[in-house]
C-alpha positions in Angstrom: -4.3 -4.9 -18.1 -4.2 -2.6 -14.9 -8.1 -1.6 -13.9 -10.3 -0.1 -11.1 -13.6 0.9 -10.9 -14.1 4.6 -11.5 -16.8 6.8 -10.2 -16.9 10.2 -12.8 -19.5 12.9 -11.7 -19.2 15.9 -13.9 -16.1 16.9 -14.2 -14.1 18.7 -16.9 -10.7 17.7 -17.6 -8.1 20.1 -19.0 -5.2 19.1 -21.4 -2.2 19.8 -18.9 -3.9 17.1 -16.7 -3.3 14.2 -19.4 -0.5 15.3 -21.7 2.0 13.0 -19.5 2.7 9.5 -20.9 2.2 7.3 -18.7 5.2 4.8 -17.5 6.7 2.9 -14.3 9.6 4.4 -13.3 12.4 1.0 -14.8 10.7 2.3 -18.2 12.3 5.5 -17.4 15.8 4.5 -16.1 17.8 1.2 -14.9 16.7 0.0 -11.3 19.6 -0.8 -8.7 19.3 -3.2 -7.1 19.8 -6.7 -6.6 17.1 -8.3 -7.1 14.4 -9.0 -10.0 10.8 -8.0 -10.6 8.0 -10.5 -10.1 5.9 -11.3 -13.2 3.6 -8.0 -12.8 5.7 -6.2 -10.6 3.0 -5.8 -8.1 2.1 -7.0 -4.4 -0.4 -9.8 -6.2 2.7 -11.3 -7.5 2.9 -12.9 -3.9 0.5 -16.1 -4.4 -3.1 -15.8 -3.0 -2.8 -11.8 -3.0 -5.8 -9.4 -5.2 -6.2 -5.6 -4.9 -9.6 -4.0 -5.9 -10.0 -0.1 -6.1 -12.8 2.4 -6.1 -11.6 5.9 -7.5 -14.4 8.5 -6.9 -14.3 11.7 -9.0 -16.5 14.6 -8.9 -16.4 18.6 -9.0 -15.7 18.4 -5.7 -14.6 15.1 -4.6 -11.4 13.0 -5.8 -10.7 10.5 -3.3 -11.6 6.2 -3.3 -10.9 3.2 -1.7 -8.5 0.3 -1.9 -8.5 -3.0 -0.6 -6.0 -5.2 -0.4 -6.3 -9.3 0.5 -3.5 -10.8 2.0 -4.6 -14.7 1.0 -7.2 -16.8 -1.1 -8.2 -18.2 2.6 -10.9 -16.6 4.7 -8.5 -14.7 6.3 -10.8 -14.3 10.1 -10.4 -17.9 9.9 -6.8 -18.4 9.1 -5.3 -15.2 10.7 -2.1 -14.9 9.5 1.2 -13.6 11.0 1.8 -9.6 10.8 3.3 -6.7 12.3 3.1 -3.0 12.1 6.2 -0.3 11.8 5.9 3.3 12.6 8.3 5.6 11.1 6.2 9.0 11.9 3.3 8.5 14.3 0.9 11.2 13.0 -1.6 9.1 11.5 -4.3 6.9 12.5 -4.0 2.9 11.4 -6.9 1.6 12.6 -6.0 -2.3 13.7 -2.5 -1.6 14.4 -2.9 -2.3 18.4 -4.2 -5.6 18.1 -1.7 -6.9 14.9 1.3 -5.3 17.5 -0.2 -7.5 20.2 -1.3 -10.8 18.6 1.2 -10.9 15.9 -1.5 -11.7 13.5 -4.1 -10.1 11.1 -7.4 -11.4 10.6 -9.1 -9.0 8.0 -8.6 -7.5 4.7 -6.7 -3.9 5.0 -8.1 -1.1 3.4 -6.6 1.9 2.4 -8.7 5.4 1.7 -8.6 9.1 3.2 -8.5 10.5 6.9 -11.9 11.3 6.9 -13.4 8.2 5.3 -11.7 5.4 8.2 -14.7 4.4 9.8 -16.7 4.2 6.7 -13.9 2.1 5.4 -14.2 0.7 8.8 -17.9 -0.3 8.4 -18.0 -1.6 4.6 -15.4 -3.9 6.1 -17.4 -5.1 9.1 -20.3 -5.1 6.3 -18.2 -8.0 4.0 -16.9 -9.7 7.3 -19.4 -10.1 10.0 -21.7 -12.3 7.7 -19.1 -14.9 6.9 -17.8 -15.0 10.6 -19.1 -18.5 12.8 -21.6 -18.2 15.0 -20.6 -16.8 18.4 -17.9 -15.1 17.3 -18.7 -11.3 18.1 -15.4 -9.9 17.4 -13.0 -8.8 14.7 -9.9 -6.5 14.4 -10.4 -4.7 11.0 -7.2 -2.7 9.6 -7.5 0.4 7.5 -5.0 3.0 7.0 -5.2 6.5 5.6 -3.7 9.8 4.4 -5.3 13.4 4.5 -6.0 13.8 0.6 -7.8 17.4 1.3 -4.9 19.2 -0.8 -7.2 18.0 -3.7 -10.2 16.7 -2.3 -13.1 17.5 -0.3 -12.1 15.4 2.5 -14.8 17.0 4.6 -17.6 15.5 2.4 -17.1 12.0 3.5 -17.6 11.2 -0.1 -16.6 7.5 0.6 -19.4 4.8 1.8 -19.4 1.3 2.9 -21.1 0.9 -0.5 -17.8 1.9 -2.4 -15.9 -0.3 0.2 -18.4 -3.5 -1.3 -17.3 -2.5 -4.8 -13.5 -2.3 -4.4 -14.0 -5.8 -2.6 -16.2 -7.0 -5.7 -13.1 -5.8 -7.9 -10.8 -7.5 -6.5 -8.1 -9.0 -8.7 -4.2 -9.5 -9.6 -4.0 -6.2 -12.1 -3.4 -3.2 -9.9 -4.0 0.3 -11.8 -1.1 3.0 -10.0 -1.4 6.5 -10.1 -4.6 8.6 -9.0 -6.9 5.8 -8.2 -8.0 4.5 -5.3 -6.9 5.4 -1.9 -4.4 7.7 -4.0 -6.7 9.7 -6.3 -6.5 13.0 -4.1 -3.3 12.1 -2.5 0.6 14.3 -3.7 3.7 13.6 -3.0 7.0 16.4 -3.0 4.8 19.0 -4.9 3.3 16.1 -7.2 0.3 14.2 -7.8 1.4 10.9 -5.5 -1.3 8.0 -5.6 -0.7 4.3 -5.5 2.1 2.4 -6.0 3.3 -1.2 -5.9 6.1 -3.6 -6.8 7.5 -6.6 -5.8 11.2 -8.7 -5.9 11.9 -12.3 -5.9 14.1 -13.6 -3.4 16.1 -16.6 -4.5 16.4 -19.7 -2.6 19.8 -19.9 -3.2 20.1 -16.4 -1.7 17.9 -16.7 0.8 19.1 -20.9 2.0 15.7 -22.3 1.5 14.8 -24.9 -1.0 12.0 -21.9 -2.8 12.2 -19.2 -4.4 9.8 -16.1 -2.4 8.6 -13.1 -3.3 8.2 -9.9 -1.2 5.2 -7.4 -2.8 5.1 -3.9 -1.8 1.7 -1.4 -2.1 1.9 2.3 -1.5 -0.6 5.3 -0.9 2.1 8.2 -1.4 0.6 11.6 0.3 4.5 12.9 1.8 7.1 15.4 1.3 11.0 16.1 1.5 13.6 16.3 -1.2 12.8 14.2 -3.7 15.6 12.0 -4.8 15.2 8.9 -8.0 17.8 6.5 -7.6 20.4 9.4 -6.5 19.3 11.9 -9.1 18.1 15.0 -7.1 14.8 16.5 -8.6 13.8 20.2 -8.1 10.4 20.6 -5.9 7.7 22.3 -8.6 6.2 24.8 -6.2 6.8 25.5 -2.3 4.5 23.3 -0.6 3.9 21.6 3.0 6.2 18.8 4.1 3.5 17.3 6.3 1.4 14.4 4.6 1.6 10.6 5.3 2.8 7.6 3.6 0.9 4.2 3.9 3.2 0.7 3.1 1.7 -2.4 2.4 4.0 -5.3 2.6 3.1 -8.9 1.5 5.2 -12.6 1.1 5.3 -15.8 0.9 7.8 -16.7 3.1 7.9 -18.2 6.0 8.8 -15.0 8.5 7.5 -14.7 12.1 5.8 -11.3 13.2 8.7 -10.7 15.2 10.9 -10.7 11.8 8.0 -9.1 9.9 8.6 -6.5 12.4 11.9 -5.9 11.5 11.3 -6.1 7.4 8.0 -3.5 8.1 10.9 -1.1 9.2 13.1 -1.7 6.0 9.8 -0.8 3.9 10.3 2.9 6.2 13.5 2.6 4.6 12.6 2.4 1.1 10.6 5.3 2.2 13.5 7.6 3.0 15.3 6.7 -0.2 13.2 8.6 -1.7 14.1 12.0 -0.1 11.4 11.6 2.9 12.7 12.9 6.4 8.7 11.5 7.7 7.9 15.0 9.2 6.5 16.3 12.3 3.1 15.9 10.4 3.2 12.7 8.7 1.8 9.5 9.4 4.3 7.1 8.2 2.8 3.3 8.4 4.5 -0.3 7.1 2.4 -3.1 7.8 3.9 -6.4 7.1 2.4 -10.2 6.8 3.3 -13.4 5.7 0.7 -15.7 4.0 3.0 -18.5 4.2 0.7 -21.3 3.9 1.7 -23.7 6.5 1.8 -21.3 9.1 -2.0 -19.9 8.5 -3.6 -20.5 11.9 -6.5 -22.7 12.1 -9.3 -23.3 14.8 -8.5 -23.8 18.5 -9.0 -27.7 18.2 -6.8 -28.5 15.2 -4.1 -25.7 16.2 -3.4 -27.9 19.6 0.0 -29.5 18.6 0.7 -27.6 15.5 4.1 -26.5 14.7 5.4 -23.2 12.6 7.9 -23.2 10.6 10.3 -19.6 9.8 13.0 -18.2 8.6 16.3 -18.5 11.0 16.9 -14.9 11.6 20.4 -14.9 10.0 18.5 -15.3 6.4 16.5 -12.2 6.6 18.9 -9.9 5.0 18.3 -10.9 1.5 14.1 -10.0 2.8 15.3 -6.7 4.0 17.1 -5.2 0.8 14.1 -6.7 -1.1 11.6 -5.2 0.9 13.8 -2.0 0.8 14.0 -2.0 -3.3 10.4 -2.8 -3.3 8.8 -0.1 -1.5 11.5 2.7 -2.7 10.3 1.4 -6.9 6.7 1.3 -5.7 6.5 5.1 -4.7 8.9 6.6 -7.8 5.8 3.9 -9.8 2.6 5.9 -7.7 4.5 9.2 -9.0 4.9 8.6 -12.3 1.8 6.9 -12.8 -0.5 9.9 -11.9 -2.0 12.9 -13.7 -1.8 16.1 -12.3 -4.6 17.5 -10.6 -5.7 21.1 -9.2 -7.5 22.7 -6.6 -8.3 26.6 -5.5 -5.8 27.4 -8.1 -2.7 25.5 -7.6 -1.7 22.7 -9.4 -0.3 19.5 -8.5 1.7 18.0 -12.0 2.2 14.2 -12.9 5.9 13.6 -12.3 7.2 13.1 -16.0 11.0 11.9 -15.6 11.8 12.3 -18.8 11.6 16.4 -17.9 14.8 15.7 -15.7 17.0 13.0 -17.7 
């Protein structure tokens, strides 16, 4: 079961919004690729990893909130090692600086619209702060965003800090795709985009390591190009904006420095552009990468004195980087084809139904 909190304020539904069946995209066609599917497909395949979602929906509003924990752990208190890739710098990742700097992230990361970052921002600092020690006066919250006013009233600031305590309340290893969440106003190439996630299973015997790991991908689609699925070109449904931004989420379990998260956060951009993005002048075009590999969770100051790290030899990361590359491309096609169109002043943004073009 794949579920979300959902906040429905009068509002009329008509039947060209629904008709669509709803699949993932490897119900539609075969997936390249060389490696498998975790058991849900999903970024909470990687151990210790939940997703909660608020979707707000009114006659004016259709925008939300998603939240995304890295690890089971207080994360403030075990920080663990992350980096950021930009592929199109027109966007404003709130966090980013510090993650670049320290090579670490010590909050949850939430996801929503440009306009509703700092109140993102603040229901984060609201579930934080309270759980943080005593003299510690500082924390480096991430949130990321797209502009979702094609369809919503972004202007209205229609999400709260309260919404932000609910998506954290909800959080959990099902993740509902589609228009929900962070994606419920968001569209993608002419289409209703939303959320998206998938995840792969690197081998140890691929990868040289005793275990098996799993990269998991999450996705807030709000871009546009040319449209491509798995090499199959796909007509644009009306002539709109290229502009828009793409937000990439990238999780694992394995044992990968923020150096070499770096480098995988770029191969997410990568499964971005197999999709037909070109990350224009407009977008803001995010991955941000962590490992919650559990013996390399920092600890306090005393007991970190003498610790020692273990990662990945650089020369195993390709296996990581084709992963992460599958990952993100299936999550996107998945945050298409799980949404229901939408309209707004007239012009309507349809579900992407790939059965239309098979």
């Amino acid at each position: 079961m794949r579920w979300g909190i959902i906040i429905l304020l009068s509002v009329s539904w008509g039947n060209k919004y629904n008709m669509k069946k709803l699949k993932r995209i490897r119900e539609w066609t075969t997936i390249p690729g060389n490696f498998q599917p975790g058991a849900y497909n999903s970024i909470t395949d990687v151990p210790g990893v939940t997703v909660g979602q608020v979707t707000i929906k009114t006659n004016d509003a259709r925008t939300g909130v998603t939240i995304i924990s890295p690890t089971a752990d207080d994360i403030f208190l075990h920080p663990i090692p992350a980096a950021v890739a930009v592929g199109n710098g027109f966007g404003k990742l709130v966090g980013a600086l510090q993650v670049e700097e320290l090579g670490e992230i010590e909050s949850l990361i939430g996801l929503t619209n440009t306009l509703s970052v700092a109140a993102v921002l603040q229901g984060l600092i609201n579930y934080h702060v309270p759980k943080m020690p005593e003299g510690r006066n500082s924390i480096n919250i991430v949130v990321g965003e797209t502009n979702d006013s094609r369809l919503n009233d972004i202007r209205g600031c229609h999400v709260t800090p309260k919404h932000v305590a609910k998506a954290i309340a909800a959080l959990s290893k099902d993740v509902e795709e589609g228009s929900v969440g962070a994606g419920a106003g968001t569209t993608c190439f002419g289409f209703k985009g939303g959320i998206g996630t998938a995840s792969r299973i690197i081998p140890g015997a691929v990868s040289g390591e005793e275990n098996d790991y799993i990269v998991g991908t999450l996705v807030q689609s709000n871009y546009g190009g040319n449209l491509s699925v798995y090499g199959k070109n796909i007509p644009k449904p009306q002539i709109v904006s290229q502009d828009g931004s793409c937000m990439i989420v990238i999780l694992t379990n394995a044992p990968i420095s923020p150096l070499q998260l770096k480098r995988v956060a770029k191969r997410g951009l990568i499964g971005m552009t197999n999709t037909g993005s070109y990350m224009s002048h407009g977008s803001g075009d995010f991955a941000i990468a962590a490992s919650n590999y559990e013996k390399n969770r920092h600890v306090g100051k005393t007991a970190k004195q003498g610790c020692s790290y273990y990662f990945l030899d650089n020369s195993q990361l390709n296996p990581f980087f084709e992963a992460t590359a599958e990952a993100v491309q299936e999550a996107l096609y998945n945050s298409l084809t799980m949404a229901y169109g939408a309209e707004k002043n007239g012009i309507f943004y349809p579900g992407f139904n790939f059965a239309e073009y098979l």
